[in-house]
C-alpha positions in Angstrom: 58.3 54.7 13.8 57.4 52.2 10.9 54.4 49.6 11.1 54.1 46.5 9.2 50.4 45.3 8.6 48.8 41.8 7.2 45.2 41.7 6.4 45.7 45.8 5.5 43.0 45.4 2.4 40.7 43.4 5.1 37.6 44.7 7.2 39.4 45.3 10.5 43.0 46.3 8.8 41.6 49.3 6.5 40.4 51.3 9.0 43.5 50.1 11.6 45.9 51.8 8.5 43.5 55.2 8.6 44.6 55.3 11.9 48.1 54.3 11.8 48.4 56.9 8.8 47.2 60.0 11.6 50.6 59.2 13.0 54.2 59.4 12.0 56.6 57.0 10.1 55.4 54.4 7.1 53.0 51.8 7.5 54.0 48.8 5.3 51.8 46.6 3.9 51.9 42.9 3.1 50.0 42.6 0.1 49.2 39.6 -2.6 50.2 40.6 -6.0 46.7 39.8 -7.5 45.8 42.0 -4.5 47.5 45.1 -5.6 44.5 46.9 -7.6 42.5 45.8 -4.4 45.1 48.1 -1.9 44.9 50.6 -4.8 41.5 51.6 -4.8 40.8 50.8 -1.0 43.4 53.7 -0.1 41.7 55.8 -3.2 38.3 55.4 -1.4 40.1 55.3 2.2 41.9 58.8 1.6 45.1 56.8 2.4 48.2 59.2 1.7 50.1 56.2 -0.7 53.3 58.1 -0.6 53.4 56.6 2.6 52.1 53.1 2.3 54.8 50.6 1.4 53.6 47.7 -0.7 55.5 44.5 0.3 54.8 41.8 -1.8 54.2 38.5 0.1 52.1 35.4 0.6 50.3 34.5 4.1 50.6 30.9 3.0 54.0 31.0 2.3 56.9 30.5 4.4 58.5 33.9 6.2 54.6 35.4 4.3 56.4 34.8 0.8 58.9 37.9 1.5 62.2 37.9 -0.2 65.1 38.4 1.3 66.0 41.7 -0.3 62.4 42.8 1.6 63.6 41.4 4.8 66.7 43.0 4.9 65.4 46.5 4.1 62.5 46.2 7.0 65.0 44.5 9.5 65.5 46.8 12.6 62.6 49.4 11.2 59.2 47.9 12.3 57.8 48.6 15.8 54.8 47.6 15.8 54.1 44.6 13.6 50.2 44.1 13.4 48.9 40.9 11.9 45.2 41.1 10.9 45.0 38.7 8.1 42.9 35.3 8.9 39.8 33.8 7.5 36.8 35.2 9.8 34.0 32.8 8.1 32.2 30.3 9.8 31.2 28.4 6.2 35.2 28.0 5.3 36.4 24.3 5.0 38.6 23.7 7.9 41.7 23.0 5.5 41.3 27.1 4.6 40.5 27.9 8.5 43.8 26.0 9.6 45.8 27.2 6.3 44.9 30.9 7.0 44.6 31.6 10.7 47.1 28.6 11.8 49.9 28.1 9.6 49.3 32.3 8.7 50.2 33.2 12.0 53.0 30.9 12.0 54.6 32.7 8.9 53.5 36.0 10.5 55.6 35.0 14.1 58.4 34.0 11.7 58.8 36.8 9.6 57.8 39.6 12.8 60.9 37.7 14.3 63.4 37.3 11.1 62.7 41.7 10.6 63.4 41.9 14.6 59.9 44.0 14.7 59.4 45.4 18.5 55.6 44.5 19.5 53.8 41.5 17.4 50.4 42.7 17.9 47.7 39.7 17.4 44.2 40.0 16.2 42.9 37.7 17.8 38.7 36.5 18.7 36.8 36.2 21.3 36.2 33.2 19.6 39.1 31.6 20.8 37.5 31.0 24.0 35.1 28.1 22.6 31.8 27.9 24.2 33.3 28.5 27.5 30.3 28.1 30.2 31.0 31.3 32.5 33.1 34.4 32.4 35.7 34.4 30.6 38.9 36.4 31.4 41.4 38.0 29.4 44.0 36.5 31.4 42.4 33.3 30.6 43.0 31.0 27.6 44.2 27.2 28.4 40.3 27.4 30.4 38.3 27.4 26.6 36.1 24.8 25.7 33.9 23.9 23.0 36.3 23.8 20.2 35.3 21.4 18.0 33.9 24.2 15.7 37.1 24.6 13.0 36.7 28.4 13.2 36.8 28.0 16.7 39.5 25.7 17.1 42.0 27.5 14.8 41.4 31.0 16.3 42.4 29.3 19.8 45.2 27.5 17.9 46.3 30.6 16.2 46.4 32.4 19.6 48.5 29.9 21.3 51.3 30.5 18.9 51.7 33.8 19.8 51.6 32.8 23.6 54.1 30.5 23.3 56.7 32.2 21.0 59.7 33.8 22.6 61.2 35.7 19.8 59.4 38.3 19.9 57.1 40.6 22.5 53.1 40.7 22.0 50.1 41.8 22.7 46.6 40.4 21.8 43.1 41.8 21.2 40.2 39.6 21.5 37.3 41.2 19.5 33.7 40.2 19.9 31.6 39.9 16.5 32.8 42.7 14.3 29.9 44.8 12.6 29.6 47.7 10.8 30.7 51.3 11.3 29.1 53.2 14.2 28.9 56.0 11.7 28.5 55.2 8.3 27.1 51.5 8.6 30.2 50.6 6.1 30.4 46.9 6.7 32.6 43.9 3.7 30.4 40.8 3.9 27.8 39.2 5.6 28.3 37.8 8.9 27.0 37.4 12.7 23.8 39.2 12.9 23.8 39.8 9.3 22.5 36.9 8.8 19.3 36.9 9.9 18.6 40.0 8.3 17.0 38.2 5.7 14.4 36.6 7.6 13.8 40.1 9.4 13.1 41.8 5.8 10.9 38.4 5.1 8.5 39.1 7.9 8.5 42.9 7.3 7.0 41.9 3.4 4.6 39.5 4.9 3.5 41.6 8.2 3.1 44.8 9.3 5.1 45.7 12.0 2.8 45.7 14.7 1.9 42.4 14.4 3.7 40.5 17.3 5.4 37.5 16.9 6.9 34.6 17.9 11.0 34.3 18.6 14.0 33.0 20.9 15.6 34.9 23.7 19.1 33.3 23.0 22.3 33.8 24.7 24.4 37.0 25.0 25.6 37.9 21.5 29.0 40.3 22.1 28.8 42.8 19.3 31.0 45.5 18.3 31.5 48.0 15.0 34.5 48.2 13.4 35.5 52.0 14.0 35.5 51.0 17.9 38.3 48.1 17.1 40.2 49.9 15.0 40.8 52.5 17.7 40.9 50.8 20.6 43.6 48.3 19.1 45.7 52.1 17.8 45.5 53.3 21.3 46.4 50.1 23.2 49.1 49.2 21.1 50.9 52.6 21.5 50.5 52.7 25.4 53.9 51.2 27.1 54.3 48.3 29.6 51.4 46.0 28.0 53.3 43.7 26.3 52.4 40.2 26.9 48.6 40.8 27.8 45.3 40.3 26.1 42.6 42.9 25.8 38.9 41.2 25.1 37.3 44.7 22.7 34.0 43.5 23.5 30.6 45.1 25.0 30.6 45.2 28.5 26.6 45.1 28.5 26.1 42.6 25.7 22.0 41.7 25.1 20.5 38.6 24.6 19.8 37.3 20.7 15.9 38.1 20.7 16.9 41.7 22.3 19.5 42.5 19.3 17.2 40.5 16.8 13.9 43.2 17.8 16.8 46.3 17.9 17.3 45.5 14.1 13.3 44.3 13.7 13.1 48.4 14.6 15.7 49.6 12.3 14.1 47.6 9.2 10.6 48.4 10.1 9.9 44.4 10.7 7.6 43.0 13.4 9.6 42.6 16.5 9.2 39.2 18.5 6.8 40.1 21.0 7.4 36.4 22.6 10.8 35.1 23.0 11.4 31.4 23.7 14.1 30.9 26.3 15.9 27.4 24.8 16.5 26.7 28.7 12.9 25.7 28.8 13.8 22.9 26.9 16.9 21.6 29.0 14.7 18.6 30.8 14.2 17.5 27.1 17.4 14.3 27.2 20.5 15.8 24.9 19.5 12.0 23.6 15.9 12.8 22.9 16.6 16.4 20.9 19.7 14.9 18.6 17.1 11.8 17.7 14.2 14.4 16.7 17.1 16.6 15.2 18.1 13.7 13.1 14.8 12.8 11.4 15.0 13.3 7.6 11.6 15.2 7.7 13.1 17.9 10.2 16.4 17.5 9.0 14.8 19.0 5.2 12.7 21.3 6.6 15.2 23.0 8.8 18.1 22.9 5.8 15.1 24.3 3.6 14.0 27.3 6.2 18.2 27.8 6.5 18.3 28.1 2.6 15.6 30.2 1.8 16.6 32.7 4.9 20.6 32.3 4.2 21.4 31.3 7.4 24.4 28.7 7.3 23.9 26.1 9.8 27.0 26.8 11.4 25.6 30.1 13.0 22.6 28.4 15.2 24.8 27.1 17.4 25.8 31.0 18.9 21.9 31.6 19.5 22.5 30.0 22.7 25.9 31.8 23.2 27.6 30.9 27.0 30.1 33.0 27.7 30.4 36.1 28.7 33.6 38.5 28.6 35.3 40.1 31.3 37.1 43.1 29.9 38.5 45.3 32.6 42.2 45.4 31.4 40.8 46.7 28.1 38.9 49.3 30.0 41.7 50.4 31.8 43.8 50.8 28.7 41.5 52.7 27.1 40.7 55.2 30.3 40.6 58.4 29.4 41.0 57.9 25.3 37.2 58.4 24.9 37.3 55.3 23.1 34.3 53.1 24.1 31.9 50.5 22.4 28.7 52.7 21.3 24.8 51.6 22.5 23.6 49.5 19.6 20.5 50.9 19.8 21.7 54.5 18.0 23.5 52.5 15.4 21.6 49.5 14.4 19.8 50.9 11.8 22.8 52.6 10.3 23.8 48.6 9.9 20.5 48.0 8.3 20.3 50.9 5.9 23.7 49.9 4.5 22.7 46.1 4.6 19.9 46.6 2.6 21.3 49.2 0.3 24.6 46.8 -0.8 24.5 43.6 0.6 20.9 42.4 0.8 21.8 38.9 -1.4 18.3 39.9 -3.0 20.1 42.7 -4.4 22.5 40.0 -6.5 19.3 38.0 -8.2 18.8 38.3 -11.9 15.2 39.4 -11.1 15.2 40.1 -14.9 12.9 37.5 -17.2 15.9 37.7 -19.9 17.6 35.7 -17.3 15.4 33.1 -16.6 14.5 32.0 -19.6 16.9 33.0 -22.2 17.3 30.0 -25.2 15.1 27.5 -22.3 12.0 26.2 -24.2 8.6 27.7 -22.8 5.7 26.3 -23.6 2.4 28.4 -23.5 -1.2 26.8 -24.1 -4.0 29.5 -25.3 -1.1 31.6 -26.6 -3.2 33.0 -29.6 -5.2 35.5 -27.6 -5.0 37.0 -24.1 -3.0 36.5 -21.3 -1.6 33.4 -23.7 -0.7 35.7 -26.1 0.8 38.8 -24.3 2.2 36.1 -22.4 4.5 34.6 -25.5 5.2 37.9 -26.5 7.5 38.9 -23.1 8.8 35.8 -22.9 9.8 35.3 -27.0 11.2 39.4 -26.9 13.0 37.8 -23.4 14.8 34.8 -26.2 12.9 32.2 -24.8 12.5 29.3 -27.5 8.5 29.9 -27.2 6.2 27.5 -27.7 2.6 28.3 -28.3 -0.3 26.2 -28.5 -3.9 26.7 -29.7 -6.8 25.0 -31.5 -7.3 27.7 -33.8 -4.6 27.6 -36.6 -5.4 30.9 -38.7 -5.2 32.9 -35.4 -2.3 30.8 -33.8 -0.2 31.1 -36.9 -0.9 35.2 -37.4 0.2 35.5 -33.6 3.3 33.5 -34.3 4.7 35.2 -37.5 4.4 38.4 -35.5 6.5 37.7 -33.2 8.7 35.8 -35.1 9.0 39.2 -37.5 10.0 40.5 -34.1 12.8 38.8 -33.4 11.6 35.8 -31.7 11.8 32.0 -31.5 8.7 31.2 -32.2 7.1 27.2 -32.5 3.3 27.0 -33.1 1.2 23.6 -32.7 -2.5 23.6 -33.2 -4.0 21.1 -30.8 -7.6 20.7 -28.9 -6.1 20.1 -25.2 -9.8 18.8 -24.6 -8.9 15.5 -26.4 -6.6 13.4 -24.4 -5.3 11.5 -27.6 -4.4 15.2 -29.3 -2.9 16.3 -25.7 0.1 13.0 -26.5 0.4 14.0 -29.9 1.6 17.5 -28.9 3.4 16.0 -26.0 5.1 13.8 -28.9 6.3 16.6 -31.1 7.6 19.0 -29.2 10.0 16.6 -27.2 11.1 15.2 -30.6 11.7 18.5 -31.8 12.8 20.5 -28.6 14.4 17.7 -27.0 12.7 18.6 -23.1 10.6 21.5 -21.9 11.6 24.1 -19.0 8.5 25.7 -18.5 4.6 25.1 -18.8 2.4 27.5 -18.7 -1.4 25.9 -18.4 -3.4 29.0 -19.6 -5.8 27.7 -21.9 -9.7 27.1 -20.6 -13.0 27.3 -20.7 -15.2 29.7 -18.3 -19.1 28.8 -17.9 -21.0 31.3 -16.2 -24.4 29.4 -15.4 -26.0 29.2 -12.2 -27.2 25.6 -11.0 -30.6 25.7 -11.4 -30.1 26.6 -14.9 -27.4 23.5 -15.1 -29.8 20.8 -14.4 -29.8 19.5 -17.4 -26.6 20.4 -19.2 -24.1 18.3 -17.1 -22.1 18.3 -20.3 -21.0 22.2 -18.8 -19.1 20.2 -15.9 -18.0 17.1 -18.2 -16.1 19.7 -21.2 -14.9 22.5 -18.5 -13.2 19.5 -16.5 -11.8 18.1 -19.5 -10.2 21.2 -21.0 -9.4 23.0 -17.7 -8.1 20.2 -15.4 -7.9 16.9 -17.4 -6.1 18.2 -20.1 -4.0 20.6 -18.4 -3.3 17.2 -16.2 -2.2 15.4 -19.5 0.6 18.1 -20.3 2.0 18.0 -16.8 2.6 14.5 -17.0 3.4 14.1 -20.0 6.1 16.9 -20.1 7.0 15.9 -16.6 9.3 12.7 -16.8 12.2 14.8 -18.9 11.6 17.6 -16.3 12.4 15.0 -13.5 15.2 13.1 -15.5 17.1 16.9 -15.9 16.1 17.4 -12.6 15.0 21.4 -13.6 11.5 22.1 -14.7 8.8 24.4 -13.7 4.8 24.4 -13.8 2.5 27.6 -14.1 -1.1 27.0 -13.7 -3.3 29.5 -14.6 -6.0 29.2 -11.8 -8.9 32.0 -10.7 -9.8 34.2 -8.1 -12.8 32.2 -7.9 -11.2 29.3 -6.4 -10.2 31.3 -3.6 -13.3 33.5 -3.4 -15.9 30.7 -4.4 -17.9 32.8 -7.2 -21.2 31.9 -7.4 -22.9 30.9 -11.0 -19.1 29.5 -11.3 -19.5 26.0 -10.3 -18.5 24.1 -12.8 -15.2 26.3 -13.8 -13.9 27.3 -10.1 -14.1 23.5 -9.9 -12.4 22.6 -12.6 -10.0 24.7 -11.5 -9.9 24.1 -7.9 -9.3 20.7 -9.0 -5.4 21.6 -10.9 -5.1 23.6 -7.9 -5.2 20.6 -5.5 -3.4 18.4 -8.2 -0.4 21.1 -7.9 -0.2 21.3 -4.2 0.0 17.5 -3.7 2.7 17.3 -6.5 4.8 20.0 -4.8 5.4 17.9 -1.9 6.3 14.7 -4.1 8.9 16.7 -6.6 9.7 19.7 -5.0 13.2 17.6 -4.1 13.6 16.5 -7.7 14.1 20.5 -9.0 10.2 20.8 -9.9 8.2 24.2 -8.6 4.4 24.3 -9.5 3.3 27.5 -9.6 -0.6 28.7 -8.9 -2.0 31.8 -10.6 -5.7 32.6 -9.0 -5.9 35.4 -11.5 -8.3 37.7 -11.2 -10.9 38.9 -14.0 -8.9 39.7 -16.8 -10.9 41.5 -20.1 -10.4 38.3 -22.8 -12.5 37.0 -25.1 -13.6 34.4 -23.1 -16.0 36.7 -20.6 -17.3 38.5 -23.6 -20.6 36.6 -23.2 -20.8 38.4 -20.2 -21.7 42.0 -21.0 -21.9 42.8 -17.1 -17.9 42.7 -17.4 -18.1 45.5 -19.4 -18.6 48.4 -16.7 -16.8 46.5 -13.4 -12.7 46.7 -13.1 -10.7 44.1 -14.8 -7.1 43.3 -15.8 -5.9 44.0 -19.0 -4.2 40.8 -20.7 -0.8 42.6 -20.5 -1.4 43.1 -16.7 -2.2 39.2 -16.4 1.1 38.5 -18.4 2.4 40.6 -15.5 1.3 38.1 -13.2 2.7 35.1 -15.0 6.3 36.3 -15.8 6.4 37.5 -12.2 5.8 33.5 -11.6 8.5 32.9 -14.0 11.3 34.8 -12.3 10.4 34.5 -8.8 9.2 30.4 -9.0 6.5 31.0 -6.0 3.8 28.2 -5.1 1.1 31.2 -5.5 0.5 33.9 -6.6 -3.0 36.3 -5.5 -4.5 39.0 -5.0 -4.7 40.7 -1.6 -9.2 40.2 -1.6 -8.6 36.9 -3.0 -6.4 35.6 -0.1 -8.4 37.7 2.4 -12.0 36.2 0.7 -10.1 32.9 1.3 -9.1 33.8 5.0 -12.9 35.2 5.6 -13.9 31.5 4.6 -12.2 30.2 6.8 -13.0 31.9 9.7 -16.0 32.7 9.3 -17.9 30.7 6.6 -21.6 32.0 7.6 -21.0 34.9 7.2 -19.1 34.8 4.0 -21.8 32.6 2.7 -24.4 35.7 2.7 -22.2 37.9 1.0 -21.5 35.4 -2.0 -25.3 34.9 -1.6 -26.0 38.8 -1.6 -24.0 38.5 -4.9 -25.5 35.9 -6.3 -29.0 37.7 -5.8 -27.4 41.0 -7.1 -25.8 39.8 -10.4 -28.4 37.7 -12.3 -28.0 34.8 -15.2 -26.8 36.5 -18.4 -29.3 36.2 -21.1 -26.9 33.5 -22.8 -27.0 31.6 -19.6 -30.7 31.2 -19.9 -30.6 30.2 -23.4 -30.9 33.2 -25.4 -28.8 35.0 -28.4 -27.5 37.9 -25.4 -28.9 40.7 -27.5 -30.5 43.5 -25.8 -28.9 42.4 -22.3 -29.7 45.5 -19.8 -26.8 47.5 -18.4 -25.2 46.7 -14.8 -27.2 48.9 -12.0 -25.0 51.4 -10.0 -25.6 48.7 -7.1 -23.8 45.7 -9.2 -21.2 48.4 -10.5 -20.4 49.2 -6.8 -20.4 45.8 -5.2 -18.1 44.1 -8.6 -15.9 47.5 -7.3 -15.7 46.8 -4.1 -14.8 42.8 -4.5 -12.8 43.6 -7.6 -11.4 41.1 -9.8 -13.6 38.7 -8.2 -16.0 36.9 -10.9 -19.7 37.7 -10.5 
């Protein structure tokens, strides 16, 4: 017997083929021409024997599928079982697609099933053609759905009631529930259904461990099945005599509730599971009225499409976390009695679906994480970019083919670093400018938007670090006055003045180099963690105000890095502290990932301790403050003969490392 097959290079049809191939005649296949290298290496990695897959050429969108006449004629009289597969199975599609490809497809499918005289029209159909039916829904049931405004859900049901209603030919038609990967090999084509949270599941597992409970929804009954079972269940059914003219729902006849299948694949992915589910009927004495009005409010209205971007969850799919219906599927069962065929436990397969998930589609997977790709001919800017982090800075960035931009006060050392990197390859501006002197801070402001047009990305990493406790400050208030102007005021100056072309292209992005201090509150820091504290705030507020204009500030709290600027310090010289190239780590991982923050593990859990506890933090920073004395340059002296760190101070600036002491 010969088959004829639409959708053959599709999910579902693939594996439907493998199966159709195990048995005897030729299974044709109706295939786009742009499509043909498609069917080519699908049956290569398939292990389809070609000799026996007929390519007809054809169009779903075309009358009759787009097959000539000469085709017709030749299948006419040879094709039993005509299965039609092909449809758009995407929430996201426009409804013009959904309707073009499920609707009018299936019309051209029915026409050219009945111009070939094919014997059985076999219809792949959804259990989504049901709606959001409230109940049970039977197989024998179809004129009962409701809920259909959805267009996916709409044109599955209109698709369906072509094949009901045409006369020309006998049917059958299988109801699927959500397709998902094979049982086997995890082998899914895109994301959908569940899939799509899988993001937010890997989200939690980077921020959590997984025994940390947390906080989800119970949901509705989500009716999930893998594509091997399908496949197989719609090969058996279709061969088995006196069916035509029924429907068969290939769903799960013990279907779990969204929180249960969200903590199965929580499991597979290592992720905390949802220890606390929500049950949305808790909120049915809230007026339909009252929810759409909340629902409506710009502010929630952002923050959910923002939590929907950043997770990948199209909007479309929250509906189906309250799911209604469930699925009778007895006449499916008792077609498939005795085949062996039935839908597997999810539980011994979910985390085949994740390991393939994360090993080929994770979107995170498709991201040019690479800095070439971020800033590649964009103009970066980079204050202190003589020495240090500055400087190792500019280097990745101008090796990268950034149009770099480096700023210092010193011109010798500026224009050495420059050259070098220019001899390197590398598009390389230098401006000499004291960022402490506002007036100086709008001349360089001036010059490189009359010479670079508008700048991309800032990166605030010049300053000035005091190490003095305040005792010793009394009279030098001039230490707060010059660290505030360079560190905050004139980093400040930059941002704004940069800013309005940033907002104008709608694209721009901020990197402040902050400290560890500000989140550990270093004593004999004062007057810098302030400073510093202060660009911090400034950055925070200005995130809310520009985030929708295409603006990310990003915050640095670097810890100690080994620069010339803790020199003074000869302490520093025996505790653990980043190399400059390590900081520049820090910063271009800023660059490609466009965070609000970026810390270390002690200085967010210093920051946490703070919090919760601020007595007691307060006599550690005290026990350090009593441990690691004024430097002899801090008390007014030249620094010479300064004693060497005690095994006490080298294990304490160990144990808090990074932090400044």
């Amino acid at each position: 017997m010969d088959y004829f097959v639409t959708g053959a290079t599709g999910f579902i049809g693939r594996f439907l083929v493998s199966n159709l191939l195990k048995r005897k005649g030729t299974v044709h296949v109706l295939v786009r021409r742009q499509s043909r290298k498609k069917l080519d290496e699908i049956g290569r990695r398939m292990g389809w024997d070609m000799k026996r897959v007929v390519v007809v050429q054809g169009d779903m969108g075309k009358p009759g599928c787009g097959v000539s006449a000469a085709q017709r004629k030749a299948l006419t009289g040879k094709v039993r079982h005509f299965f039609h597969l092909a449809a758009i199975y995407d929430l996201t599609a426009s409804p013009e697609a959904q309707r073009e490809a499920n609707v009018e497809g299936t019309r051209h499918a029915l026409d050219l099933a009945a111009a070939i005289k094919a014997g059985c029209f076999h219809h792949t159909s959804s259990i989504a053609a049901a709606g959001l039916y409230p109940g049970v829904f039977r197989e024998d049931m179809f004129d009962e759905a409701e809920g259909l405004d959805d267009p996916y859900l709409r044109t599955k049901h209109e698709s369906e009631g072509l094949v009901r209603a045409d006369k020309r030919v006998k049917w059958r038609i299988y109801r699927p529930g959500i397709v998902v990967g094979h049982s086997k090999t995890g082998e899914i084509d895109k994301i959908d259904g569940p899939y799509y949270f899988f993001t937010l599941l890997k989200k939690m597992r980077q921020m959590l461990p997984p025994w940390v409970p947390t906080l989800g929804v119970e949901g509705g009954r989500i009716n999930m099945v893998p594509v091997d079972f399908v496949a197989d269940a719609m090969d058996h059914i279709a061969h088995k005599p006196k069916l035509d003219g029924h429907c068969f729902h290939l769903t799960d006849p013990e279907p779990q509730r969204v929180g249960e299948v969200l903590n199965l694949f929580a499991r597979a992915g290592h992720a905390p599971e949802m220890t606390m589910r929500i049950d949305a009927r808790m909120f049915a004495f809230v007026p339909g009225s009252v929810r759409m009005a909340v629902g409506s409010l710009p502010p929630v209205r952002r923050f959910v499409g923002m939590l929907l971007r950043d997770f990948r969850i199209p909007k479309q799919a929250l509906r189906f976390v309250t799911y209604p219906t469930r699925f009778d599927n007895r006449d499916a069962e008792r077609a498939l009695k005795g085949s062996g065929i039935a839908v597997p436990r999810l539980e011994d397969y979910a985390w085949r679906l994740w390991d393939y998930w994360e090993r080929q589609l994770d979107p995170d997977l498709f991201i040019d994480r690479t800095l070439k790709g971020k800033v590649r001919n964009k103009v970066v800017v980079i204050t202190g970019g003589s020495s240090g982090i500055g400087l190792a800075t500019a280097q990745r960035v101008a090796e990268a083919g950034a149009v770099t931009v480096i700023v210092a006060r010193g011109e010798e050392e500026l224009f050495k670093a420059r050259d070098a990197m220019k001899a390197a390859g590398g598009k390389v501006f230098a401006y000499t400018a004291d960022l402490s002197d506002m007036a100086d801070c709008d001349r360089l402001v001036g010059q490189v938007l009359d010479e670079h047009g508008h700048v991309d990305i800032l990166v605030n990493n010049a300053g000035r670090s005091i190490r003095r406790s305040i005792e010793l400050s009394y009279d030098r208030f001039h230490d707060f006055e010059r660290t505030m102007q360079l560190n905050y005021f004139g980093s400040l100056r930059l941002i704004m003045g940069f800013m309005p072309k940033m907002t104008e292209k709608r694209r721009g992005h901020i990197i402040n180099i902050s400290s560890i201090g500000v989140l550990a509150n270093s004593p004999r820091f004062s007057a810098y963690v302030a400073s510093k504290a202060a660009l911090d705030a400034f950055s925070r507020c200005a995130q809310g105000e520009l985030s929708g204009k295409g603006i990310a500030f990003t915050t640095i709290n670097m810890p100690l890095v080994k620069t010339p600027m803790i020199a003074p310090t000869k302490m520093y010289d025996s505790v653990p502290t980043l190399t400059p190239e390590e900081a520049a780590d820090l910063v271009v991982k800023g660059i490609i990932e466009r965070p609000s923050r970026i810390a270390t593990r002690l200085g967010i859990f210093a920051a946490v301790i703070n919090a919760l506890a601020p007595k007691a933090y307060e006599v550690v920073m005290n026990t350090a403050f009593e441990l690691f004395p004024d430097s002899a340059a801090a008390k007014g002296g030249d620094g010479a003969g300064s004693v060497q760190p005690s095994n006490e101070q080298i294990a304490f600036a160990s144990l808090m490392r990074g932090v400044h002491w």
